[in-house]
C-alpha positions in Angstrom: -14.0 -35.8 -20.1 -14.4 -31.9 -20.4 -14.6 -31.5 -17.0 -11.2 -33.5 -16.1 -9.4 -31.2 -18.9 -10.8 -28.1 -16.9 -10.1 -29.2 -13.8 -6.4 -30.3 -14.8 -6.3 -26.7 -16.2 -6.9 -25.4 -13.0 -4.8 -27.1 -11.0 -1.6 -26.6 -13.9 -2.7 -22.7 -13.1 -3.6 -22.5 -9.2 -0.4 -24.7 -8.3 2.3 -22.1 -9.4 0.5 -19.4 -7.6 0.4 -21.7 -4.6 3.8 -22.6 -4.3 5.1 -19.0 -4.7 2.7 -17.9 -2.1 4.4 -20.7 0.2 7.6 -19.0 -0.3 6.2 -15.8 0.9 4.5 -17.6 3.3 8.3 -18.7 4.4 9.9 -16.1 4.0 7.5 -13.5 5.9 7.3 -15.7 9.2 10.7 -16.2 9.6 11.0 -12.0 9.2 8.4 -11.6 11.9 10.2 -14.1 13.9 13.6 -11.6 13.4 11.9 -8.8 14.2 10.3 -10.3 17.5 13.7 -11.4 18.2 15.8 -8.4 17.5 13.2 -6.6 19.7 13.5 -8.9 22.3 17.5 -8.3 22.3 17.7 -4.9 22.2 15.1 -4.2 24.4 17.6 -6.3 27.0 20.8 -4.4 25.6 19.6 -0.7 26.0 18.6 -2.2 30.1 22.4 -4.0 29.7 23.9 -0.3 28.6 22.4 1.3 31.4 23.4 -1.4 33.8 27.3 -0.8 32.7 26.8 3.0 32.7 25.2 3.2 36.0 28.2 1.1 37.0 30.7 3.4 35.3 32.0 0.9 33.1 32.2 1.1 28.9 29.2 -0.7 27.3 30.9 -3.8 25.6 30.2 -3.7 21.6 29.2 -7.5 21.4 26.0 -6.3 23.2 25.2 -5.1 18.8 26.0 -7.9 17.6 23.5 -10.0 20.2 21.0 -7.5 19.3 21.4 -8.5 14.9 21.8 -12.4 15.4 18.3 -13.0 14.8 18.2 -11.1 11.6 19.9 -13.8 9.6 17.1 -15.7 9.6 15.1 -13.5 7.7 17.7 -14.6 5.0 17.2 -18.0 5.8 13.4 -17.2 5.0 14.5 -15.4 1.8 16.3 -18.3 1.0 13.6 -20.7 0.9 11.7 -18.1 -1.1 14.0 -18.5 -4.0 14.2 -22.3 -3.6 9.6 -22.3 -3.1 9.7 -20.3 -6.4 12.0 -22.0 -8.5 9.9 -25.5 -7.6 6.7 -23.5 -8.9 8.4 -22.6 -12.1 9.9 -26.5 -13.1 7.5 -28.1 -10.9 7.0 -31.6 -12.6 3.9 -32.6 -10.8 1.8 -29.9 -10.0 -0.6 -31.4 -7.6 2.0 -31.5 -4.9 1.0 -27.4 -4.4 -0.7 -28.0 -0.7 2.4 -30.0 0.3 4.6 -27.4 -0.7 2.5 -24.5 0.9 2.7 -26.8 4.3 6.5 -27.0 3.9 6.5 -22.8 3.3 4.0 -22.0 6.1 5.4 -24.8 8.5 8.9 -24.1 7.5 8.7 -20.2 8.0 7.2 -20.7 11.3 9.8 -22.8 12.6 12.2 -20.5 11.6 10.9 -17.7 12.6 10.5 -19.6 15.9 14.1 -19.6 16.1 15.0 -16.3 15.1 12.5 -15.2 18.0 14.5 -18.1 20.5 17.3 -16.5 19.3 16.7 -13.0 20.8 15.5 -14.0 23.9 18.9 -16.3 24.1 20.8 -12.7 23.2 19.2 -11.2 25.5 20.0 -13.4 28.4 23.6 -13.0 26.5 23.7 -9.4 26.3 22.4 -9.3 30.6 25.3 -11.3 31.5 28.1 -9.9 29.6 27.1 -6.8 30.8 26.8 -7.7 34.8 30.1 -9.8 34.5 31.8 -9.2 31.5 32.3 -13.0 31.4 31.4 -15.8 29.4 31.3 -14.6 25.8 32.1 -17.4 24.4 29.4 -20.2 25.9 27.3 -16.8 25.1 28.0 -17.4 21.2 27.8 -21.0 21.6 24.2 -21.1 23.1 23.2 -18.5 20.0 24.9 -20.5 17.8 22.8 -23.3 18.9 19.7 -21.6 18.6 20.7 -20.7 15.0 21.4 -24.3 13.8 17.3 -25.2 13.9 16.7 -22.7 11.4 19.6 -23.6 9.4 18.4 -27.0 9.6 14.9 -26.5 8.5 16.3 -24.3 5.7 18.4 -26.3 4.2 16.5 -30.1 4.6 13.3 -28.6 4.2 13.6 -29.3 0.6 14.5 -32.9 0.6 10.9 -33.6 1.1 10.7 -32.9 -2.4 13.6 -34.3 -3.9 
């Protein structure tokens, strides 16, 4: 009986600690997923600049905001954070711990997955606004697209737990 009491303890301790670290664990792949895709962009808008200034022409401003998109799922990531810590803090059944550190490790990939899409979809973005000046708005579309897995997977995620 002492030994089911001590291990009960354990697991009533271990699982907060768990579930926090799978917000980190969220909340860190999707930055390194930002950062691989903001790289990625602006590593293909400093070549777009010097494409339009080799041509003479004035380096179109959109080619910034291409570059940033995939920074806003680092907040997507910081998101789930909050939401992974708050479930270790009123967590009803704290044996569920290793599905929730799946959900943070699996969920941070996948959105880091699409902030690093993301880029590489702004970077084909900022390439051909700069050769043609032309089709900004499929441009945005196609990163908007990109966008909506992470959103998904931030806001369902969740539900697995509801």
């Amino acid at each position: 009986m002492a030994d089911a009491a001590t291990a009960t303890e354990a697991i009533n301790t271990l699982a907060p600690a768990m579930m926090r670290l799978a917000g980190t664990a969220a909340f860190s792949l999707a930055a390194i997923g930002s950062a691989l895709g903001t790289g990625t962009a602006a590593m293909a808008g400093i070549g777009a600049w010097k494409k339009c200034y080799l041509q003479g022409k004035v380096a179109p401003f959109i080619l910034l905001i291409f570059i940033g998109a995939p920074l806003s799922q680092t907040i997507y990531g910081m998101i789930m954070m909050r939401s992974f810590s708050k479930m270790a803090a009123t967590a009803a059944d704290p044996s569920i711990w290793p599905a929730v550190l799946g959900a943070g490790i699996f969920g941070g990939l996948a959105v880091g997955f699409s902030a690093w899409y993301q880029g590489k979809t702004s970077a084909s973005s900022n390439d051909a606004i700069a050769e043609t000046g032309q089709g900004l708005t499929n441009c945005i579309i196609s990163i908007g697209i990109v966008e909506t897995v992470a959103l998904f997977v931030t806001f369902l995620i969740g539900m697995a737990f509801k």
